[in-house]
Every structure is written in structure tokens, then in C-alpha cells.
C-alpha positions in Angstrom: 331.7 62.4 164.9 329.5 65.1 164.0 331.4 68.2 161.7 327.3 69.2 160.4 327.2 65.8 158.1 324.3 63.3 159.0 325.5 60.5 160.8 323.8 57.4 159.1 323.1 54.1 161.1 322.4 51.0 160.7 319.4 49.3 161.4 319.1 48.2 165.0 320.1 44.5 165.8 320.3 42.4 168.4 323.7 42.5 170.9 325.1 39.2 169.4 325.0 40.7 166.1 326.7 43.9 167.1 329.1 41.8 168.9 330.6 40.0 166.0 330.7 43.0 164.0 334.9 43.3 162.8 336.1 46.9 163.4 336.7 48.4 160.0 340.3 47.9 158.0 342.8 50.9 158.5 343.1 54.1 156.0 345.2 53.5 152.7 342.3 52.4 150.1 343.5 52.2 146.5 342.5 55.9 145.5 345.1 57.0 148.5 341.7 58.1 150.5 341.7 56.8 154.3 339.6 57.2 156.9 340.1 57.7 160.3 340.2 55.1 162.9 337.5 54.1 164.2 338.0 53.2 168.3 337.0 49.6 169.4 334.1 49.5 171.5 334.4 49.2 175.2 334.0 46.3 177.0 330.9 44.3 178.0 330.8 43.2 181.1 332.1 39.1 181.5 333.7 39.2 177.7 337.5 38.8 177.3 339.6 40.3 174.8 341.8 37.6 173.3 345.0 38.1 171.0 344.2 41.5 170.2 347.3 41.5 167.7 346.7 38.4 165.8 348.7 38.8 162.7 347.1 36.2 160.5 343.5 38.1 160.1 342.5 35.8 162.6 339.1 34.2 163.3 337.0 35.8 165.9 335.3 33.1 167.7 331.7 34.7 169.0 329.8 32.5 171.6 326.0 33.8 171.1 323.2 34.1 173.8 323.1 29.7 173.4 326.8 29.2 174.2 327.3 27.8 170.9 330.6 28.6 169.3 330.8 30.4 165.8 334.2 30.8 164.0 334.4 33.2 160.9 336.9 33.5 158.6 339.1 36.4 158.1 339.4 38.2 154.9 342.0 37.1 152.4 345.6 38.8 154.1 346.6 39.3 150.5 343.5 41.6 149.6 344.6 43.8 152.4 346.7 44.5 155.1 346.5 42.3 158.5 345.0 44.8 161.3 344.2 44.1 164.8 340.6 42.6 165.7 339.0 43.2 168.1 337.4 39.8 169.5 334.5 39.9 171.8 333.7 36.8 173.5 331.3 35.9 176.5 332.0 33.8 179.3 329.8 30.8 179.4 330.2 27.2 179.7 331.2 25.0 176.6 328.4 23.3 175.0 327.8 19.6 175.4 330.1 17.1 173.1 326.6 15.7 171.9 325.5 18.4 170.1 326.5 19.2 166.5 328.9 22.1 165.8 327.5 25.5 165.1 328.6 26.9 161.9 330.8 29.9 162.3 329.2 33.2 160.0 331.8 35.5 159.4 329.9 39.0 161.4 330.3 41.6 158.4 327.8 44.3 156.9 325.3 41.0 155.9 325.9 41.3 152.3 326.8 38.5 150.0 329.2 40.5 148.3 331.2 40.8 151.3 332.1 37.1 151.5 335.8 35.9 151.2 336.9 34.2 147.5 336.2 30.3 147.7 339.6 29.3 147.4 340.6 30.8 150.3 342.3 28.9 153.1 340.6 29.0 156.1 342.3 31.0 159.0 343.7 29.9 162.4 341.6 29.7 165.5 343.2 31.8 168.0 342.9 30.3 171.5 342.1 31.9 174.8 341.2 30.9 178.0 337.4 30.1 178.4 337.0 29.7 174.7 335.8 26.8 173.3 338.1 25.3 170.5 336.4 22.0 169.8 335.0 23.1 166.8 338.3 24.3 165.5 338.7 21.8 162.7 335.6 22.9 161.5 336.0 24.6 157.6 333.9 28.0 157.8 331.1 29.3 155.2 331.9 31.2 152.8 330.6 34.7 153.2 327.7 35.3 150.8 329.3 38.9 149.2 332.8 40.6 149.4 333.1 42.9 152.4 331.2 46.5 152.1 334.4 48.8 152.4 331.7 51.1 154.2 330.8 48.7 157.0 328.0 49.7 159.4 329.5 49.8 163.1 328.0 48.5 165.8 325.0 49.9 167.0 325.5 52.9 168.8 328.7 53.9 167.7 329.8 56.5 165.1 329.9 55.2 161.6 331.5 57.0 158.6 330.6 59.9 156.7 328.8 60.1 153.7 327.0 62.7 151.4 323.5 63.0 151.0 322.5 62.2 147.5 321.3 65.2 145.9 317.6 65.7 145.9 315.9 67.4 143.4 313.0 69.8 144.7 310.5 72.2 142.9 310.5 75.7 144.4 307.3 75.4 147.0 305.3 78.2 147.4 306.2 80.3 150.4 303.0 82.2 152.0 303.9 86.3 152.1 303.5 86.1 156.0 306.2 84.1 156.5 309.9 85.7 156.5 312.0 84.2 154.2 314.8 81.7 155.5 318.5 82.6 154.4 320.0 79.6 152.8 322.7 78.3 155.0 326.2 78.3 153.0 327.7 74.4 152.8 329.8 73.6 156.1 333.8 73.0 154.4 334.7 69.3 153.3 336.9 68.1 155.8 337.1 64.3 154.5 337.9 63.1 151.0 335.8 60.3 151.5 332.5 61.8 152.3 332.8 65.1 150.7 330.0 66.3 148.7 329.8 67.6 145.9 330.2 71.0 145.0 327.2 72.7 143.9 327.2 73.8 140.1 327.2 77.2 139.0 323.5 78.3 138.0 322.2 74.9 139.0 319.1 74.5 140.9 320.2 71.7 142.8 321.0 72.9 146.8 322.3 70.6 149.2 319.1 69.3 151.5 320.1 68.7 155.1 317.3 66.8 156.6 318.2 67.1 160.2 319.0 71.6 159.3 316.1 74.3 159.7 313.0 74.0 158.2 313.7 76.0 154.4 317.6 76.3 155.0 319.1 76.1 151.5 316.0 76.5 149.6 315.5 78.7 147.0 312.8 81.9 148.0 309.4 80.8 146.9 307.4 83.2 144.7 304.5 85.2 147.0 300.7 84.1 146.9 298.2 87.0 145.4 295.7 87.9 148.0 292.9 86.2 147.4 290.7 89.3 149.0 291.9 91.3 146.0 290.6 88.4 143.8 287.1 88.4 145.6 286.7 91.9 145.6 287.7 92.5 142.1 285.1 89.6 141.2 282.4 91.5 143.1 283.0 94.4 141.0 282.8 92.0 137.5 279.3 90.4 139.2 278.2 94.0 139.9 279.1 95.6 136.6 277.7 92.1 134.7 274.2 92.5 136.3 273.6 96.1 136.4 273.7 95.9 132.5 271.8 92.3 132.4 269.0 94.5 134.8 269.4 97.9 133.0 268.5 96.0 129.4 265.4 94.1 130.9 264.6 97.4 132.2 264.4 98.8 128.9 262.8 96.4 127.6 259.7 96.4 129.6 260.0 99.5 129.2 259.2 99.9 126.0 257.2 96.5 125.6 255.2 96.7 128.1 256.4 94.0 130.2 257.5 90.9 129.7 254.2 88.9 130.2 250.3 89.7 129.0 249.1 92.3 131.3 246.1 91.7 133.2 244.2 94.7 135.1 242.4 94.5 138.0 238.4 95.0 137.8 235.9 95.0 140.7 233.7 91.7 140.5 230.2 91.8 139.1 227.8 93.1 141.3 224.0 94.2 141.3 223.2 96.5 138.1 220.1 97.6 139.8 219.8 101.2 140.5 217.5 103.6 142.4 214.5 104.6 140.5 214.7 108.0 141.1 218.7 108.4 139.8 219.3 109.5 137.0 220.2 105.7 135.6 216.9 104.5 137.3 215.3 107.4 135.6 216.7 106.6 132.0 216.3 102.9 132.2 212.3 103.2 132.5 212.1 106.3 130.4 214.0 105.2 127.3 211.6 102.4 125.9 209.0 105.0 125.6 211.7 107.5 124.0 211.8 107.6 119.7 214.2 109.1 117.4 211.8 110.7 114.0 213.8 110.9 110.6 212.1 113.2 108.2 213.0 114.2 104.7 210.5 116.3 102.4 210.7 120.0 101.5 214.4 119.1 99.6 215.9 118.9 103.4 216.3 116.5 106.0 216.2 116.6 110.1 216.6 114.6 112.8 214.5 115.1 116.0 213.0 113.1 119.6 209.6 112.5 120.1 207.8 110.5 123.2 205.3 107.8 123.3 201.7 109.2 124.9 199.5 106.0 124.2 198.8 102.5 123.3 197.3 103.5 120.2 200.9 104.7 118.8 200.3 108.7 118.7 203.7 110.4 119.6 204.3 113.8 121.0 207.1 116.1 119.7 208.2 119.5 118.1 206.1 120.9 115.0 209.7 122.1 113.4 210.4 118.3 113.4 207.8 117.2 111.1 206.7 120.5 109.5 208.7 119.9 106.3 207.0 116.1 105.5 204.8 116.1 102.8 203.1 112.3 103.7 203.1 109.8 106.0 206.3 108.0 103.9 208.5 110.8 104.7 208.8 110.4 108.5 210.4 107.4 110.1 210.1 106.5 113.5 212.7 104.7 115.7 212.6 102.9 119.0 214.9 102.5 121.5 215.1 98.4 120.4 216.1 99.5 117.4 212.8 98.5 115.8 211.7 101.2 113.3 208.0 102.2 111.7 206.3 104.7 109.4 204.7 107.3 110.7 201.8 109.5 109.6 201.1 113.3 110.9 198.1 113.2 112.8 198.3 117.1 113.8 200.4 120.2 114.2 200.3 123.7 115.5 202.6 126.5 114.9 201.8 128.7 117.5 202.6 126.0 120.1 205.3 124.3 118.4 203.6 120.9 119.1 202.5 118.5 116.6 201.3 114.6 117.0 202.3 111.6 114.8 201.1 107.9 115.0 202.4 104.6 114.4 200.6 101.7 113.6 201.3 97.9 113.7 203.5 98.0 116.3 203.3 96.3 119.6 204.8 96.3 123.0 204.2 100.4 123.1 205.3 102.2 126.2 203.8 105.2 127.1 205.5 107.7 129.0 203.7 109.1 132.6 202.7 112.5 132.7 203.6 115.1 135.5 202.2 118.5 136.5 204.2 121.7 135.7 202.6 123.7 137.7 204.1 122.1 140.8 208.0 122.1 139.3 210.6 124.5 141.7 213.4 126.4 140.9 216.2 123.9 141.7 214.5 120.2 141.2 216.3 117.6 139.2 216.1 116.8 135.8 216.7 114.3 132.9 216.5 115.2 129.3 216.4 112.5 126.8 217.3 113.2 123.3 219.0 111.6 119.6 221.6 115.1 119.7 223.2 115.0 116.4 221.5 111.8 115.9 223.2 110.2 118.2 220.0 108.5 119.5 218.9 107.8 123.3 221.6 110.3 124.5 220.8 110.9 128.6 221.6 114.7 129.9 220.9 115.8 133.0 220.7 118.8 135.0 218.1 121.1 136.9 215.1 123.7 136.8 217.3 126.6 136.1 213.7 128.7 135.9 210.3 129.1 135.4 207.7 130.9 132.8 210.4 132.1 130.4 208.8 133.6 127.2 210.7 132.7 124.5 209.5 132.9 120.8 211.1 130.6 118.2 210.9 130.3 114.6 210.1 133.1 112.3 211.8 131.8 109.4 209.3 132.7 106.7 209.3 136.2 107.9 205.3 137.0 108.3 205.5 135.9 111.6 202.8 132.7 111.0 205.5 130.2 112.0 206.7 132.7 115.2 205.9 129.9 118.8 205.4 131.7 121.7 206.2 129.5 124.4 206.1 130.2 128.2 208.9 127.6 128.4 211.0 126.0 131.8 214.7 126.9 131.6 217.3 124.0 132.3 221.1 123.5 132.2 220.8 120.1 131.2 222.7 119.9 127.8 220.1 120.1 125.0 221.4 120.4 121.1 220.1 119.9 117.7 218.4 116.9 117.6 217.1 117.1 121.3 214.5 118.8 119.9 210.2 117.1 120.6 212.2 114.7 123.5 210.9 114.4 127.5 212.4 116.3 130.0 211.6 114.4 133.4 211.5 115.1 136.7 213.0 112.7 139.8 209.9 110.5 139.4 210.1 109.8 135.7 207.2 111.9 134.7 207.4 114.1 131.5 207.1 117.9 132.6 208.4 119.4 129.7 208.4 119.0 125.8 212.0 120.3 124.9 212.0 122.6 122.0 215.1 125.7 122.1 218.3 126.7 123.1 219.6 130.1 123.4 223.1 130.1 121.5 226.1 132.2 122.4 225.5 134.9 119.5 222.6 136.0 121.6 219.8 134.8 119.6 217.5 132.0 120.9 216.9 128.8 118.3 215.2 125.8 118.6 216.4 122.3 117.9 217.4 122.8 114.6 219.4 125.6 114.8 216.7 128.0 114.7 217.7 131.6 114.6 220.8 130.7 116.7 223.3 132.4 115.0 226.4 128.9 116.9 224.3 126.0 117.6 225.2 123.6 120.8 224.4 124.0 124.2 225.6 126.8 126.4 223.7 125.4 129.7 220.4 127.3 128.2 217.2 125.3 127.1 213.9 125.5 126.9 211.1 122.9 127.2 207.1 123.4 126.8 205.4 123.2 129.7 203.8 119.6 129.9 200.2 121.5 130.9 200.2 122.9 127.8 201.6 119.8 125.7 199.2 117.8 127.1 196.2 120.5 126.2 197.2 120.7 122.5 197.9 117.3 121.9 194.8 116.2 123.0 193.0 118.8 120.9 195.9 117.6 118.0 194.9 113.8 118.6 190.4 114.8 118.9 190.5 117.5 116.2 193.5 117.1 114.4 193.6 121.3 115.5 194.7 123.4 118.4 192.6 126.3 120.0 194.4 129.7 121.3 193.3 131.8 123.9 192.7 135.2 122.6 191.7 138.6 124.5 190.4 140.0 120.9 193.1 143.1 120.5 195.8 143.9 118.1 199.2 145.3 119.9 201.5 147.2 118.5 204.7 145.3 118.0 206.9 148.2 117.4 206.5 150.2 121.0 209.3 150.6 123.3 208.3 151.2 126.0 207.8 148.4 129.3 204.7 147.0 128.9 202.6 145.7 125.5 200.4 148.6 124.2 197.3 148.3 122.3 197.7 149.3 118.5 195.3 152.7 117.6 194.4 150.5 114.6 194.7 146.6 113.7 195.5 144.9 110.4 194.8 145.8 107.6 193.1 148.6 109.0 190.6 147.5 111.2 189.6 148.3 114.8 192.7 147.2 117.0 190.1 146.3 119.6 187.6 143.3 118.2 183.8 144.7 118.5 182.5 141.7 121.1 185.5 140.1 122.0 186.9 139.2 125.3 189.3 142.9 125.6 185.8 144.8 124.7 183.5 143.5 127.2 186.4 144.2 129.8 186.2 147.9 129.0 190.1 148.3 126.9 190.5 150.7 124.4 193.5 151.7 122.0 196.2 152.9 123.3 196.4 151.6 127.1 199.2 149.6 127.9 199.1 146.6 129.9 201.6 145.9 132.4 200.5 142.8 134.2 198.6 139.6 133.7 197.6 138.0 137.1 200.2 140.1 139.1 202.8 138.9 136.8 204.9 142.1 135.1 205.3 141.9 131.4 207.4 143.6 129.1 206.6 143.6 126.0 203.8 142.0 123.5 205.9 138.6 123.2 205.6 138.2 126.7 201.6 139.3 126.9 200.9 136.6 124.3 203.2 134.0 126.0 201.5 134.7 129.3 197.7 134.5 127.4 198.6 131.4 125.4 200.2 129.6 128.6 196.1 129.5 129.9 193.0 127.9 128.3 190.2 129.1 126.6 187.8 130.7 129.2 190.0 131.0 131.8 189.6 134.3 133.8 192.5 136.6 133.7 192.8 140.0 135.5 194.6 142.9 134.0 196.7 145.3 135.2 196.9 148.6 132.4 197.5 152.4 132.6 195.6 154.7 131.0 196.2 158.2 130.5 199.1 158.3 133.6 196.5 156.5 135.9 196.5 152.4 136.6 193.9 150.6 135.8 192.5 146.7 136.7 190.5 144.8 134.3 189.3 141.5 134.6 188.0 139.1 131.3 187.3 135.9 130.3 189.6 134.3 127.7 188.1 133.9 123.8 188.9 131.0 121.6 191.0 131.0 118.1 191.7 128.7 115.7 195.3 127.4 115.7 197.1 127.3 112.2 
């Protein structure tokens, strides 16, 4: 019988077992709960059903698979009402007379509790046709427990009904996917005897049905969280986490520098060795023959460049260097090694702006090549080499910005004895205070020029020291002697310890405005302004005519006349370009000699 209660069964035993199984006692237990009857099982096949109505409880002989006869005994008929048996016997021969009785096991649930009291008499055999009684007499074995008032039927039959014991379950986890299962309500007790029981009010305890649907009766479990929500809001914590880790190591490189010793890249050593005519080719030979002079005398001090011209130690540089030294202790001479010496003034001339020292006991001299002037061009590379500021064996460079300039420096002492007329070379190549006496060089290395001025931005030209210059530094104009004429007075510096100045034996007159220089009516201190038997005389000039050329080249002014006179030698032919009287004239003399101061 199935009313939605599990049907529980025994476990499954041989057929002899099941056939000596008793059929359960009728309803009327002592709490006034019965059960229902349970019907006897049908019939094998062969068996015989013998004194169905025994009233005596009686003994229900089985004969097993080995024909062997087994008697049990009956319950005690006082314990309980008598109730039919149902007897299943098989039909086989009797066993031989020579083999021992079979004991007789009462067929109940197997538990020793269901055994019958000890005292107990033991019950009639019932006879029946076929059935072997010789074993009758026999007394039966006591059952080893009391019979189970739940006995198991035989297998494959309906057995009795009885609860489920309750089980207690946590509440599983039900994923949100799934629907949630309605609990089934509890099917209505029908039977006393195997009612459940009821469920309590606010309990957690639900009746589990193991053969119902899968949930049924179970409480709704709680709802996962989506994991994807946890991943993504953990991607945001990572994200957030790093970006400020990364921003503060940011900043702090940043600021530091880095986070490790930095190291810059640097081209690998290579071969120093440079062109000779470049300008570093140029400075590497020139500057061991290059010298920076220190003189003090006069109450004042200066700084200027000089160049070595010999073995002997005689040095070539600017008279305003080494005008103010009294003696030979005043100047100091240092070379590019660093090694320093005394030197002595061997010679000076105003008028050139030249003068020659000497140093002595020191060895390893080397004296700078000599170029040619005369063949310098507009344009041609140059290199001056200077201690501007004193800031010794500083290199400029830059180019011939022109040729034959008359300038005049000097003129400090106002009677015009210290005035130099120079008929210079012009160059952009930076020259400053201090440059002053140093090489200028051409793309060979060859001195072609002593440097000696600068023409400053207030408009007035200056030499090394500042001169007349009004803002000293370089503006892109300087001036350097022509080496032709350095190398003519320091010769004559270095043999006579004096310099000779080409003269034409006329006085001009300083003051006159107009283009050209113009001979003076009378000369100083009131003598003839042309010299009886000088160089001007013999050519046929006379006061007043004004000169406008020297060799085809135009002149100005007086300045430039003398400039253009001084830039030849002593006896050098010159040819003259003058007008007299509104009418041009051409005179050609030979150049006198004068004493420089």
C-alpha cells in the first residue's frame, strides 16, 4: 500500500526464508492502535496449505530446499490472541530415518528479542498429508528475542507503514538560475500507527521524503552574489591601487632624478689629430711660440701678448705693452707651459707701435714662421691668439675684413710724440684688451699681422688697452700691423736697439679740411714747411700743394699720407699725385730716413 509514505523492505533473502515467515498477528495492540490485515501470500507452486485455522498457535512445519523438516514454536497463546497461520510447506520426499533431526527455528523478523519465554510449552504439530511428522517429539529452540511487533513480510509484499525519522538539514545554497521548488504540504495521516509527526510551529525541521522531487519541502536557499561583479569591482581596486603606486614613483623620479645613478651616453675616444690648416691645427702649433707679458712700472699695471721671433729669446709685441716698465724686473714673461721668465726691453718705437723684449735662460724656444702681407686677400682666414683680459692663450678667429687701413692710436700725452700711424689689416676676429702685441695668422700658421687696436662702439679707435676707445671690447673691428713692417722694425729694434722712418722732408698742415693732405706755408717753430735738401725738395713741392695720391692710392687727409709713407722703407721710390694752383700735378721722389723715437 502506497498513500505517499515510503514503503520499507526488508533485506532480500532466500525463498526458504520468506517461506517460513508467520503472517503478522491481527489489529488490537495494547494502545488500541491496529493495523490492517495483511493478505497471505499466494501460493507456490507444489506447496499445500495445511490447517489454516489451527487454534492452538500451531507450529508451522517448513521443509527447506534439503527436505529436512523444521518445526517452530508458536508464540505464547496467552501473550496474544490465537490467529490463523498460514503454513507453507513443499512437497518432497521425507528424509531418510538415518539422519539426525533438523532443528525446527521458529521463521520470525531474526531477532533474539523475538523468541518465545523459556517456560513455555512447546506447541502441537499439526499434521497434513505429505508432511513429515517424525520429528514431532522433538522440543523446539527457543527463539533468540521476543517477536518484533513490526515484522518484515515476505519479500516482495507490502509491509507496514512507518515515519521517516526526522532529518535535520542546513539550508543549501540554491544557485539564482534555478527556480525555486514549492515545498509540498504533508499528505494527511491516515494510520495511527505510522503517522508522523506534526511539524512544529517556527521549527526548521521539514519532513524529507527521499523518494519526492528533488528540493520538495526544503526551505528557499539564500542567492549566490555574482561573482563577475566581484571580479570587476576588484579590477577597479587593482586599477585604482596601481595608478597611485605609479603616479608616486612618477613623482619621485621626477623630482630625484631617477631612481638609479644616471649615466650619459658619450662617443668613444677617437683620433685628436686635426688638420693643420683648421683652426685647432692652427692653434696647436702656434700656441708654444705664443707669451703672455705682465708689466707693472709708471704706478700702473697691464696685461698684453707677445710672439716668439728667435732662438735667442727676443719677443715681438706692442710698444703700449711695455712702454710704462722702468727695468728689465718689471716685465714678466709667460709661456704657454706655464713656465715664466724676466724679461728685459731690448727696443721700442712709438711711431710704429712695435717694441722687442728678450728672455734669457730659457730653453725649448719656439719661434713662430713669418708670412708675407703683401700677398693677404680680402676674405682669407684667420686666427688671432691673445691673453684677452688675461685670460691667457685665448684662440679667436675670423677673416681679412680689409686691407691698408690708416688708423692712428695713442695720443695720450697730447703732443702727438706717442700718436702710431699704422697702415693696419682689418679683421672680425674678436680682439680685446689684452690681445694687444699677439699673432694674427693666416691658414698656414704664419704670422701676418702684429695685433694692436680695436675701433669701439663710441666711435673712437683704441688700442689694446683701451686706448682712446671711449667702451672697450670687440665690436668685430681690429687692427693688426702689417707683418712687412713688424719684421722691418724689429730687426732694426733687435741691430740698433732703434727704428728708421721714411720721411719725404715736409711739414703738413694738420688742421686743413679739405680731401687730400696739404703742405703747411710754414713748419714748426717757424721754419720752412719744405726741408732745404730733402726728398719733397729735390721732387720739385712747394707750400701749399696738396697731395692727393701716393702710388695711385687716394688719400684723405695727412694721417693717411703719413700712414701710406711709413708703410714703405727708406729709399723706396714713391710717385705723387698733387694739385697746384687748380692744375694736377705728378711727382716722383725717393724716400729719406728719420730717426724713430
Amino acid at each position: 500500500m502506497n498513500n505517499g509514505k515510503p514503503n520499507w523492505w526488508s533485506r532480500p533473502s532466500s525463498t526458504p526464508e520468506a517461506a517460513r515467515i508467520p503472517s503478522p498477528p491481527p489489529s488490537g495492540d495494547a494502545d488500541g492502535d491496529g493495523d490492517f490485515p495483511l493478505p497471505a501470500p499466494q501460493q507456490a507452486a507444489g506447496a499445500e496449505v495445511s490447517d489454516l485455522t489451527d487454534p492452538a498457535g500451531p507450529t508451522v512445519p517448513v521443509e527447506t530446499t534439503d527436505g529436512a523438516a523444521r518445526h517452530e514454536a508458536a508464540a505464547d497463546a496467552s501473550a496474544a490472541p490465537a490467529e490463523p497461520t498460514v503454513l507453507l510447506t513443499k512437497s518432497e520426499p521425507p528424509a531418510p530415518a538415518d539422519e539426525a533431526p533438523t532443528a525446527h527455528l521458529p521463521v520470525t523478523g531474526g531477532h533474539p528479542a523475538d523468541a518465545p519465554p523459556a517456560d513455555a510449552p512447546p506447541a502441537p504439530v499439526s499434521e497434513s498429508p505429505g508432511v513429515d511428522t517424525t520429528h514431532a517429539a522433538q522440543p523446539a529452540p527457543q527463539p533468540l528475542h521476543a517477536p518484533d511487533e513490526y515484522r518484515t513480510p515476505p519479500y516482495g509484499e507490502p509491509g507496514p507503514w512507518a515515519p521517516a525519522p526526522p532529518v535535520q538539514r542546513p539550508p543549501a545554497p540554491v544557485p539564482p538560475q534555478q527556480a525555486q521548488v514549492p515545498p509540498v504540504p504533508p499528505h494527511p495521516q491516515t494510520h495511527g500507527q505510522g503517522g508522523g509527526l506534526p511539524p512544529q510551529a517556527g521549527a526548521p525541521w521539514v519532513q524529507y521524503d527521499p523518494w519526492g522531487a528533488g528540493g520538495a519541502g526544503l526551505p528557499p536557499a539564500p542567492a549566490k552574489k555574482s561573482r563577475k561583479g566581484l571580479a570587476v569591482a576588484g579590477a577597479l581596486v587593482f586599477a585604482l591601487v596601481t595608478g597611485v603606486i605609479g603616479g608616486g614613483i612618477g613623482a619621485y623620479v621626477e623630482r630625484n632624478g631617477g631612481l638609479t645613478t644616471v649615466e650619459l651616453p658619450q662617443a668613444a675616444g677617437g683620433d685628436t689629430d686635426r688638420a693643420p690648416d683648421s683652426v685647432a691645427g692652427i692653434a696647436a702649433g702656434a700656441l708654444p711660440g705664443v707669451v703672455t707679458l705682465h708689466v707693472k712700472g709708471g704706478g700702473s699695471s697691464g696685461t698684453g701678448t707677445g710672439f716668439v721671433l728667435d732662438a735667442k729669446g727676443h719677443i715681438l709685441t706692442n710698444n703700449h705693452v711695455v712702454d710704462g716698465a722702468e727695468s728689465s724686473e718689471d716685465i714678466t714673461v709667460t709661456f704657454s707651459s706655464g713656465e715664466t721668465a724676466r724679461a728685459k726691453v731690448v727696443g721700442k718705437d712709438t711711431g710704429y707701435d712695435l717694441a722687442v723684449v728678450q728672455v734669457t735662460g730659457v730653453s725649448g724656444l719656439k719661434p713662430l714662421p713669418l708670412g708675407n702681407s703683401d700677398n693677404v686677400r680680402v676674405g682669407d682666414p684667420v686666427v688671432a691668439i691673445g691673453a684677452p683680459f688675461d685670460l691667457s692663450n685665448t684662440v679667436t678667429s675670423g677673416i681679412i675684413s680689409a686691407k691698408e687701413r690708416p688708423i692712428t692710436a695713442g695720443g695720450e700725452k697730447g703732443d702727438g710724440s706717442d700718436i702710431s700711424y699704422v697702415d693696419a689689416l682689418q679683421t672680425d676676429a674678436p680682439i680685446n684688451p689684452g690681445n694687444s702685441g699677439g699673432p694674427l695668422l693666416d691658414s698656414k700658421g704664419r704670422v701676418i699681422g702684429i695685433n694692436s687696436a680695436i675701433r669701439a662702439a663710441g666711435g673712437g679707435s683704441g688700442d689694446g688697452e683701451g686706448g682712446s676707445a671711449s667702451q672697450p671690447g670687440s665690436i668685430g673691428l681690429g687692427f693688426a700691423i702689417p707683418i712687412n713692417q713688424g719684421k722691418r722694425v724689429a730687426e732694426e729694434l733687435i741691430n740698433t736697439g732703434k727704428a728708421t722712418h721714411p720721411v719725404i722732408g715736409v711739414s703738413l698742415d694738420m688742421q686743413f679740411n679739405g680731401d687730400g693732405a696739404r703742405v703747411g706755408e710754414k713748419g714748426k717753430d717757424g721754419t720752412a714747411s719744405v726741408t732745404p735738401g730733402g726728398p719733397a725738395a729735390k721732387a720739385g713741392l712747394r707750400p701749399g700743394d696738396v697731395i692727393t695720391k701716393v702710388d695711385g692710392q687716394r688719400v684723405h687727409n695727412g694721417e693717411e699720407l703719413i700712414v701710406k709713407i711709413r708703410a714703405h722703407r727708406p729709399g723706396d721710390r714713391l710717385e705723387l699725385t698733387l694739385t697746384r694752383n687748380g692744375k694736377e700735378l705728378t711727382k716722383t721722389l725717393t724716400l729719406g730716413s728719420s730717426q724713430g723715437t
